[in-house]
VODO-99014 format. One record per residue (C-alpha): chain; residue in one letter; x, y, z; residue number from 1. Coordinates in nm, 3 decimals. Layout:
(drenvex A a (X Y Z) NUM)
...
! end
This chain:
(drenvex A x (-0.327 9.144 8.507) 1)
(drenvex A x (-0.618 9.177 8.736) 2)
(drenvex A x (-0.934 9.429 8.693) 3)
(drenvex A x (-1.047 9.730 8.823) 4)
(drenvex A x (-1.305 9.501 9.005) 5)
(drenvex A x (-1.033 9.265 9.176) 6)
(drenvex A x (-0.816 9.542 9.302) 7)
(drenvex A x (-1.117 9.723 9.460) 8)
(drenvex A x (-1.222 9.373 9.625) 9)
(drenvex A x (-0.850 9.351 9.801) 10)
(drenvex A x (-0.824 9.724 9.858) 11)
(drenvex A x (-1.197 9.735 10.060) 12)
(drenvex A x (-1.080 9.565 10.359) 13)
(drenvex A x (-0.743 9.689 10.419) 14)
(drenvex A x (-0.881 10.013 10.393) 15)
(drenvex A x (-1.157 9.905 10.666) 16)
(drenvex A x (-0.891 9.761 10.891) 17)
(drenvex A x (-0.671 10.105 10.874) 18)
(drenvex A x (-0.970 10.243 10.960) 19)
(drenvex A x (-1.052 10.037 11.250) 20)
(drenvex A x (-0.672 10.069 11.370) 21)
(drenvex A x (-0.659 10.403 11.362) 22)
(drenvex A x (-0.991 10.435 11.530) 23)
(drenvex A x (-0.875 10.252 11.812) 24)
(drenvex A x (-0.578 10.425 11.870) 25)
(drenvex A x (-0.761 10.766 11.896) 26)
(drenvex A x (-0.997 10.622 12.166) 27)
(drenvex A x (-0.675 10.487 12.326) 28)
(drenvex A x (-0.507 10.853 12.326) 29)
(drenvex A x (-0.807 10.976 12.451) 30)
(drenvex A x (-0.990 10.725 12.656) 31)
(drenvex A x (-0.704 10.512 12.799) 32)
(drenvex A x (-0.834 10.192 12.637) 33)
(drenvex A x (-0.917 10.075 12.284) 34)
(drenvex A x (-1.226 10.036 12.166) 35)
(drenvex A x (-1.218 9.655 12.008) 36)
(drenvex A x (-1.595 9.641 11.954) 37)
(drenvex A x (-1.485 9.280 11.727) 38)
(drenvex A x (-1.371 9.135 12.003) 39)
(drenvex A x (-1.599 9.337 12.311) 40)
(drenvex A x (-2.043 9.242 12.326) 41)
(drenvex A x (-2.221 9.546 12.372) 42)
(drenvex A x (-2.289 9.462 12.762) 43)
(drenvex A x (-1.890 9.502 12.821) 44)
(drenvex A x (-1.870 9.828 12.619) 45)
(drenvex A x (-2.157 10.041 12.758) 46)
(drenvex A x (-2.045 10.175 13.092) 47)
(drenvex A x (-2.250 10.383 13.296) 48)
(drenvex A x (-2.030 10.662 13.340) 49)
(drenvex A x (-1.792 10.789 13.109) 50)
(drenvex A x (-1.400 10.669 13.074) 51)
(drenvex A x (-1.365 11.011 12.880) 52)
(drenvex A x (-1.343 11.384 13.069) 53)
(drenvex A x (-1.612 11.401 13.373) 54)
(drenvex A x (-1.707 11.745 13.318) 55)
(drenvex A x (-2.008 12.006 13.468) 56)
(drenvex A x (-2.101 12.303 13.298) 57)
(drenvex A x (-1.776 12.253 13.078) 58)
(drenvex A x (-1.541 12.209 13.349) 59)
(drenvex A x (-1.322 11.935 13.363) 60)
(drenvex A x (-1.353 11.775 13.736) 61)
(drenvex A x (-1.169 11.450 13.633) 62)
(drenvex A x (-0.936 11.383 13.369) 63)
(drenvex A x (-1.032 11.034 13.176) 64)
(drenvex A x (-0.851 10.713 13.115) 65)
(drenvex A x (-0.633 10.650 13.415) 66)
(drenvex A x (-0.781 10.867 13.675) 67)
(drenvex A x (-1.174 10.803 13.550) 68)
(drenvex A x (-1.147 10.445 13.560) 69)
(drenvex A x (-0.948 10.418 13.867) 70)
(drenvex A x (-1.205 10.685 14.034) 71)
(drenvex A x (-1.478 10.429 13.938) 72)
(drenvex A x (-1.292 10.088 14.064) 73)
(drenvex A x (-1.281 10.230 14.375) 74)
(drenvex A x (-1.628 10.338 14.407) 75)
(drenvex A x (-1.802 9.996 14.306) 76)
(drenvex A x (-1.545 9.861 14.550) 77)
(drenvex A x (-1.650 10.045 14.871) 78)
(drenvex A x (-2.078 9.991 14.725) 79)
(drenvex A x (-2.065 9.657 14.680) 80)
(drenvex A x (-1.878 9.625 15.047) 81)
(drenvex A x (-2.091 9.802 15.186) 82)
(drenvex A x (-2.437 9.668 15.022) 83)
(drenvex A x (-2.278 9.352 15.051) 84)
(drenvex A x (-2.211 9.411 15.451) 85)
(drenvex A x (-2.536 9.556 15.482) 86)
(drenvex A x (-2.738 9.248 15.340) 87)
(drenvex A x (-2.579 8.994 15.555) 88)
(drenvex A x (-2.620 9.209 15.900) 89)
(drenvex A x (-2.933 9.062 15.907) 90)
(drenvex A x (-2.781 8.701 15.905) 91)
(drenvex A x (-2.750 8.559 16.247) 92)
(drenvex A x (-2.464 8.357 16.152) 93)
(drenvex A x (-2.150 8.271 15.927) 94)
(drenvex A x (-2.042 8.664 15.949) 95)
(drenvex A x (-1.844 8.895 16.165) 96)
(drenvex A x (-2.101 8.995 16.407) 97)
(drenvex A x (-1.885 9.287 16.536) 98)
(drenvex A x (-1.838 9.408 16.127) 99)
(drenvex A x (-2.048 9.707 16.079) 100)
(drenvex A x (-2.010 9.990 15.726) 101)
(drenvex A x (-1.849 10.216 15.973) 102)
(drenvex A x (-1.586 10.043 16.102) 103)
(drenvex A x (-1.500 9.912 15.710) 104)
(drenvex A x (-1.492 10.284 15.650) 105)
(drenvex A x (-1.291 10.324 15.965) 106)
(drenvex A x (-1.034 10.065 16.015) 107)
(drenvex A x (-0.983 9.932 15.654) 108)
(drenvex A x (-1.077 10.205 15.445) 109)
(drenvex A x (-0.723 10.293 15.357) 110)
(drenvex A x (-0.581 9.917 15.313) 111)
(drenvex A x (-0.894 9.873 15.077) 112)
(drenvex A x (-0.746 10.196 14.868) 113)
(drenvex A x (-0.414 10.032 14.855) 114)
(drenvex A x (-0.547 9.704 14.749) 115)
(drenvex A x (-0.757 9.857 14.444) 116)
(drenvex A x (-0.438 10.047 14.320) 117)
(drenvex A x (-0.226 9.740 14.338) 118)
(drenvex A x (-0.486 9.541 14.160) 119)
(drenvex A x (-0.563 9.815 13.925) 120)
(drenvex A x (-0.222 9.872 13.822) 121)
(drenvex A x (-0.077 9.501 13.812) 122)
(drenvex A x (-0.403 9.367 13.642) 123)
(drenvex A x (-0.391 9.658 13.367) 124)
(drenvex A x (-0.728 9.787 13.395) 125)
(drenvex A x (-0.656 10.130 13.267) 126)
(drenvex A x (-0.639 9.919 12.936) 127)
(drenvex A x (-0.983 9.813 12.999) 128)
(drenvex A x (-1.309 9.960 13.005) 129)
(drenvex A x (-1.434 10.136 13.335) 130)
(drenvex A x (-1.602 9.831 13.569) 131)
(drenvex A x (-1.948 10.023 13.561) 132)
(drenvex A x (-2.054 9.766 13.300) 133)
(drenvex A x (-2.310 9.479 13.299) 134)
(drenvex A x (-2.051 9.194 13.221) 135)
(drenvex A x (-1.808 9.328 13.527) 136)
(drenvex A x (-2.054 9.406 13.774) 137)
(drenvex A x (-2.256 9.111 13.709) 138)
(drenvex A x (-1.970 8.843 13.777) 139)
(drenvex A x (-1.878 9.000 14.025) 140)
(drenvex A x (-2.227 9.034 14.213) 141)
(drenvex A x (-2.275 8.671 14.060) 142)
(drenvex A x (-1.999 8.560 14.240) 143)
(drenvex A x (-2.146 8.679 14.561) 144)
(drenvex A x (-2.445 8.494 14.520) 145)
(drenvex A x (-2.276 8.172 14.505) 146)
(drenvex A x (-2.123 8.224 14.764) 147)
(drenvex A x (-2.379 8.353 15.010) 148)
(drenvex A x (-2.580 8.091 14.870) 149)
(drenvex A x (-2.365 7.822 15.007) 150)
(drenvex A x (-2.464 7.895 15.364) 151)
(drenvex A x (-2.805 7.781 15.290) 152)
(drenvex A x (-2.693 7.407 15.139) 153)
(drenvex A x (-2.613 7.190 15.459) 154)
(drenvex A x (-2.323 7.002 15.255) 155)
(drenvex A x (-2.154 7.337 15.171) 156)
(drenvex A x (-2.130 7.442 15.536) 157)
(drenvex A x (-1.780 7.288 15.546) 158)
(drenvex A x (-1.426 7.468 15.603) 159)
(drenvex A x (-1.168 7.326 15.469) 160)
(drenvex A x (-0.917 7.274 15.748) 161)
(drenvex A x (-0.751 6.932 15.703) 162)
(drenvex A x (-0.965 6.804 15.992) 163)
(drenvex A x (-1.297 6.932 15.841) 164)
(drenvex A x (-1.168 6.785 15.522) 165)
(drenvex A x (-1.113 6.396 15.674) 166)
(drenvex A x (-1.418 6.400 15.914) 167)
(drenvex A x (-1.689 6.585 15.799) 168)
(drenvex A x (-1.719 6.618 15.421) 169)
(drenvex A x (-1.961 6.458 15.246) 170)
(drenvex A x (-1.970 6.301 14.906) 171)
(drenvex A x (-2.109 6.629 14.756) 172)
(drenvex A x (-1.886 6.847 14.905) 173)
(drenvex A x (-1.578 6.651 14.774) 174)
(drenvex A x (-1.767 6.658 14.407) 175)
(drenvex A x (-1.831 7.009 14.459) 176)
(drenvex A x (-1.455 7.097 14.578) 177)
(drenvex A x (-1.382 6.857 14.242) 178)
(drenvex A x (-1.529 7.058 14.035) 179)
(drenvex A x (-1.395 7.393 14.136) 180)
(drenvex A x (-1.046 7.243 14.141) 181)
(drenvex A x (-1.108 7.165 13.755) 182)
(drenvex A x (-1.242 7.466 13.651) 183)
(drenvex A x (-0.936 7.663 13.833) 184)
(drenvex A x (-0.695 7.443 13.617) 185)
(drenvex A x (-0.835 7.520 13.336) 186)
(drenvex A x (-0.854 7.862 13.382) 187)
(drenvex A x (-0.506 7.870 13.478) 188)
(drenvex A x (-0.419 7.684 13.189) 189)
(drenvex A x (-0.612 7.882 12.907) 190)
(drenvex A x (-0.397 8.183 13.070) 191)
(drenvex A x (-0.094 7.985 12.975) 192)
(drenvex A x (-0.179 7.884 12.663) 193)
(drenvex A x (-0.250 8.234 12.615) 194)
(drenvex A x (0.047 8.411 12.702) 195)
(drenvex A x (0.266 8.161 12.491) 196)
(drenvex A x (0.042 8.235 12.238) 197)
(drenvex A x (0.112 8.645 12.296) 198)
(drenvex A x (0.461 8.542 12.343) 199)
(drenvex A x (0.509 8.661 12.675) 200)
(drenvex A x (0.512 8.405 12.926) 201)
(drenvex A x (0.830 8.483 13.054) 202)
(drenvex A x (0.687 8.814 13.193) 203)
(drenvex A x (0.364 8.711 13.285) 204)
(drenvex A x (0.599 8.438 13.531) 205)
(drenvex A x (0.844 8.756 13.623) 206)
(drenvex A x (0.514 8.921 13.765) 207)
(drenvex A x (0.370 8.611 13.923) 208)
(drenvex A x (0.704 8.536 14.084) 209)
(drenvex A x (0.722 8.908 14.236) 210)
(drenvex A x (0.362 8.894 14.359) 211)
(drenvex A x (0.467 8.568 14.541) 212)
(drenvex A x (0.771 8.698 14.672) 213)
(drenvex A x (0.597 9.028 14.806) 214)
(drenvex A x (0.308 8.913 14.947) 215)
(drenvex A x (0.376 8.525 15.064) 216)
(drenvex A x (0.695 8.423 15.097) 217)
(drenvex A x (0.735 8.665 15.428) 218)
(drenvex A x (0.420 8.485 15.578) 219)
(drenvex A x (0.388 8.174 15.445) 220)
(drenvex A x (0.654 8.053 15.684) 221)
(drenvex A x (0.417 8.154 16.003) 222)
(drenvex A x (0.215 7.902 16.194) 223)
(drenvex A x (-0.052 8.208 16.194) 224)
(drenvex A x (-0.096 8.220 15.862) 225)
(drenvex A x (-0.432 8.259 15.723) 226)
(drenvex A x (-0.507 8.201 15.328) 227)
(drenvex A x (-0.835 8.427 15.331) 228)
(drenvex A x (-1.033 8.419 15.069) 229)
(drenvex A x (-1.012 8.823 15.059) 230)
(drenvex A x (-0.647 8.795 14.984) 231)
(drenvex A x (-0.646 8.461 14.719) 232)
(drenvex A x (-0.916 8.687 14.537) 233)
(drenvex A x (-0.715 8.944 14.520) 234)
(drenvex A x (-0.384 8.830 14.476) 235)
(drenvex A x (-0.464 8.596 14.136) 236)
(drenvex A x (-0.762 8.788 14.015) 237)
(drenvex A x (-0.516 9.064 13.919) 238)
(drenvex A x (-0.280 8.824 13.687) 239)
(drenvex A x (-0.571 8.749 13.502) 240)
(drenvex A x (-0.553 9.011 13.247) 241)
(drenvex A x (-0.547 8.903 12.914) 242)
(drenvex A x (-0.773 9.110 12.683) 243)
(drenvex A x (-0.964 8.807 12.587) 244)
(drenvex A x (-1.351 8.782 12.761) 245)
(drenvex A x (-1.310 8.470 12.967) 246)
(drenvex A x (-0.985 8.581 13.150) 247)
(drenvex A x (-1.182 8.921 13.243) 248)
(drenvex A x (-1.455 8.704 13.360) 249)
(drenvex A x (-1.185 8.569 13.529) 250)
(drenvex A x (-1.062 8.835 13.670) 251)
(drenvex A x (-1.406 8.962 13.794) 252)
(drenvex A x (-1.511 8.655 13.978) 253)
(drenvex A x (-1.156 8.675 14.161) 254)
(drenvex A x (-1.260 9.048 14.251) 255)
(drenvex A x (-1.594 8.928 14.344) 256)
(drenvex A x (-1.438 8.686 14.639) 257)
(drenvex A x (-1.210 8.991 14.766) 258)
(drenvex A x (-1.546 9.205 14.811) 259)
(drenvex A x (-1.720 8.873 14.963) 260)
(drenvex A x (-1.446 8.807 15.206) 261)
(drenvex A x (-1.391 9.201 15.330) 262)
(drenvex A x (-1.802 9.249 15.333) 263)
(drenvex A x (-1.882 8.948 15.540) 264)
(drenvex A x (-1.576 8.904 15.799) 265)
(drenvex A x (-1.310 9.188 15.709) 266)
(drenvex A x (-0.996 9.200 15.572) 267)
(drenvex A x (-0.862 9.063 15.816) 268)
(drenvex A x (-0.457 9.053 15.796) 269)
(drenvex A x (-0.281 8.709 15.635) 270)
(drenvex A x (-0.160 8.625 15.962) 271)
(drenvex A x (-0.480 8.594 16.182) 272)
! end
């Protein structure tokens, strides 16, 4: 028969994890997302507004979970555009010259709305902390560096239309162009691996295959069609959604190229 001692050493930790459990469905109920500090750094968790109630003087001005975080995906969306759209008007080239905040606000504002929604919803961010946090924001504005960065590295000033491809491309922009292929792979593949792991690949394909059916199969077939960057940005970034920190690094980066492309040139539609 065991002790006193041994029962108390195997009846410490299950008590910690029904702790822990029932912690983190209370912040769920409440919040909208659990807390899962084991598996969360301390950069991803601290947000810099509240997922909870926003509330002045005791007044309630926006419920939290859903509507909070939403509220505050949409706001970093339309600041970094517009810093983002700002900082390159003084650029002389590889822009829209003709993009200005206004006419973002103007023309696209309501497309952008309906693009955060999708992505919000179909990417499961109201399981997620709000974006206002240094891991989000900083892939995403890391993302933009790269990318803005490439304008000033002669080999990177390619496009990659099949011409541009055979007859200008140097060595380094075919390693380059390598290397991002491989790391997209894999990427794609620890997603996989993932959801056969989680045992639900066969939805994670369902949603794939609708996304593809929605938003290229009508276009796809049109000589006019256009694979911005805006839209391939948008469109995968929002299947990567596992709660595991390299798919919402993932998933960030991807968000970062949708605020890149509809900063710099607009979001301009898939068949332009």
């Amino acid at each position: 028969m065991p002790g006193l001692d041994e029962i108390e050493e195997l009846r410490t930790p299950l008590l910690e994890e029904r702790d822990f459990v029932a912690a983190s469905v209370q912040d769920t109920l409440s919040n909208g997302s659990p807390i899962r500090e084991r598996e969360h750094c301390w950069f991803e968790l601290k947000t810099l507004l509240p997922d909870s109630d926003w509330e002045i003087n005791g007044t309630v001005i926006l419920n939290g979970g859903i509507p909070a975080k939403l509220t505050k995906l949409i706001a970093f969306t339309f600041l970094a555009i517009f810093w983002l759209n700002w900082l390159v008007s003084h650029r002389e080239n590889h822009r829209d010259d003709d993009l200005s905040i206004g006419k973002i606000w103007k023309f696209e504002g309501g497309v952008i709305v309906r693009d955060v929604v999708v992505f919000f919803l179909v990417g499961r961010m109201w399981k997620m902390r709000g974006v206002d946090n240094f891991a989000w924001a900083g892939i995403v504005l890391g993302c933009n560096a790269v990318l803005e960065a490439q304008h000033y590295v002669s080999w990177l000033r390619h496009s990659s239309t099949l011409w541009d491809i055979h007859c200008t491309w140097e060595w380094q922009t075919w390693a380059y162009a390598v290397i991002c292929c491989a790391a997209s792979i894999a990427v794609a593949a620890m997603h996989i691996i993932q959801a056969c792991k989680e045992r639900n690949i066969v939805m994670k394909t369902f949603e794939i295959s609708l996304s593809i059916v929605f938003f290229l199969v009508p276009v796809i077939p049109s000589p006019y069609f256009h694979f911005h960057h805006w839209f391939a940005g948008w469109l995968f970034g929002m299947h990567a959604n596992f709660d595991r920190w390299w798919s919402r690094a993932a998933m960030a980066w991807c968000y970062g190229l949708y605020i890149n492309g509809v900063a710099v040139y607009g979001r301009d539609p898939v068949l332009t």
